[in-house]
C-alpha positions in Angstrom: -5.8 -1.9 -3.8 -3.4 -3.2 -1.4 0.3 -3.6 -3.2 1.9 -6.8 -3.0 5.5 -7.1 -2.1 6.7 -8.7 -5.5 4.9 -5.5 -7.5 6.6 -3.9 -4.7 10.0 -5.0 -6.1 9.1 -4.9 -9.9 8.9 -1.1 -9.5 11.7 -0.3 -8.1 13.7 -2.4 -10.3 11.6 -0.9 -13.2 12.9 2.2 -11.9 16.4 1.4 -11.1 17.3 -0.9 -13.6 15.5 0.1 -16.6 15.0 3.7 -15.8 11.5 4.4 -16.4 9.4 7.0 -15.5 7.3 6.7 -12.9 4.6 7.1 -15.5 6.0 4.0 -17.6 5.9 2.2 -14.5 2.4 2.5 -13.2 1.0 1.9 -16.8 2.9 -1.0 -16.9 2.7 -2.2 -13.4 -1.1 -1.4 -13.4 -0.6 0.9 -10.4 -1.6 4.7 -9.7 1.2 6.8 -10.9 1.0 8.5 -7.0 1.6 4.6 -5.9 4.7 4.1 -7.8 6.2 7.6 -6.7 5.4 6.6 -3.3 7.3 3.5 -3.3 10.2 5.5 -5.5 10.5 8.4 -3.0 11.1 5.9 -0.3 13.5 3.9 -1.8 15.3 7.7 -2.5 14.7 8.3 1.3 16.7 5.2 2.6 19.7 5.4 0.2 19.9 8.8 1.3 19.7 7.9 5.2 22.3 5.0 4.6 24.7 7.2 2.6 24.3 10.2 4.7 25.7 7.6 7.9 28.6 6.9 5.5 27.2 3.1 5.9 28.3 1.0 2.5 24.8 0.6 0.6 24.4 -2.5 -1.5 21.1 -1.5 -3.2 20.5 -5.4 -3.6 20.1 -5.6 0.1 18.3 -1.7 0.4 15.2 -2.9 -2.1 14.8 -6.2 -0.2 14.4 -4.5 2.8 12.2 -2.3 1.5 9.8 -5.0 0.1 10.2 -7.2 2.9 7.3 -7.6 4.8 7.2 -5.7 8.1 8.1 -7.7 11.4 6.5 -6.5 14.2 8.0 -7.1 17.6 4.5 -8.5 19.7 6.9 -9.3 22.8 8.0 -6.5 23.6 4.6 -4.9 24.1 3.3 -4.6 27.9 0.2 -7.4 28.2 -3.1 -6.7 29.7 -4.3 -8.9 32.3 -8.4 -9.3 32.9 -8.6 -9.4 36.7 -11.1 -10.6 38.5 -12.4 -6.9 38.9 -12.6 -6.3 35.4 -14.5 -9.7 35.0 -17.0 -8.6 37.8 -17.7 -5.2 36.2 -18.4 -6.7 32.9 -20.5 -9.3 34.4 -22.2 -6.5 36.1 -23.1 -4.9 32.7 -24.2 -7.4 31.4 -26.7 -8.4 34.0 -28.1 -4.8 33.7 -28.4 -5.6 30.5 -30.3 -8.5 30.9 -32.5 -7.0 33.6 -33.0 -3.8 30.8 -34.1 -6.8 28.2 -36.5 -8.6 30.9 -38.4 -4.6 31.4 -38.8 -4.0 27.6 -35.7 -1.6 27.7 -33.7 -2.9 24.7 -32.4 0.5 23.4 -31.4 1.7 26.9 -28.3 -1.5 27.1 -24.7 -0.8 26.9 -23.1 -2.0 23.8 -19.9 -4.0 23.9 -18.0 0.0 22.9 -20.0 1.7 26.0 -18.8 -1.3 28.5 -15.0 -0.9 27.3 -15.8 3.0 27.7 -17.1 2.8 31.2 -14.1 0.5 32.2 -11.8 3.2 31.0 -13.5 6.0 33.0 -13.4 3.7 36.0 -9.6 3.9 34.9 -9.3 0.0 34.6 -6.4 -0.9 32.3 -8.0 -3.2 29.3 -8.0 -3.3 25.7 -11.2 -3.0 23.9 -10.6 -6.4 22.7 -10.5 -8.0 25.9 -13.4 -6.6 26.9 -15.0 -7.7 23.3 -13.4 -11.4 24.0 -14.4 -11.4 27.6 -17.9 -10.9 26.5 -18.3 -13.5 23.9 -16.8 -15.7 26.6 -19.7 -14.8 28.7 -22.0 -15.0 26.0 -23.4 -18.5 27.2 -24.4 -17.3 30.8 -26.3 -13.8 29.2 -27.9 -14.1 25.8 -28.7 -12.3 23.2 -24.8 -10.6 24.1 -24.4 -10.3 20.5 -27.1 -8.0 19.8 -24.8 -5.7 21.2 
């Protein structure tokens, strides 16, 4: 069950402000009891970081952080550009596929996984997903691509 923020919050202040247990809590919170520790022990964890760095610790401010949802810094991360080469090597793939098709050889094509993995051990820099995206792309020019 995936935990949403605002039960998130209701256990810790269950917790903090009305001190219950952490077996009070999941019954009442309709959580597992290992859930509700979880969430507990890191609360626990980041007072303890904050106090240990002498930093003044408004446990307002600690148990919104905590159920904040995480922000994940996308632009930072280093992009992968299809080339042209990469292009040409997919297209090649796929025309081998499409010549295996046309000789009865349908088990014997490369999947969309065993074109990413033959890129990589050609040591081409790409994601799997570009290779997935670059594919559909293609899909027009060979078909049946998504039998693969």
């Amino acid at each position: 069950m995936m935990m949403i923020l605002k039960q998130k919050q209701e256990i810790l202040l269950m917790y903090l402000r009305e001190g219950k247990s952490q077996r009070e809590i999941a019954n009442q919170a309709g959580v597992d009891r290992k859930t509700a520790r979880k969430y507990i022990h890191a609360y626990e964890q980041r007072l303890t970081e904050l106090e240990g760095m002498n930093a003044s610790v408004d446990r307002g401010e600690l148990i919104q952080e905590l159920v904040e949802a995480p922000k994940y810094c996308s632009g930072a991360r280093q992009k992968r550009v299809l080339t042209e080469e990469i292009e040409e090597k997919i297209i090649h793939y796929l025309q081998e596929n499409k010549e295996k098709r046309a000789r009865g050889l349908h088990k014997q094509q490369k999947k969309i996984m065993d074109i990413y993995e033959a890129l990589i051990k050609e040591e081409m820099n790409v994601s799997y997903s570009t290779v997935l995206r670059t594919v559909r792309q293609l899909g027009g020019f060979f078909h049946d691509y998504h039998k693969l």
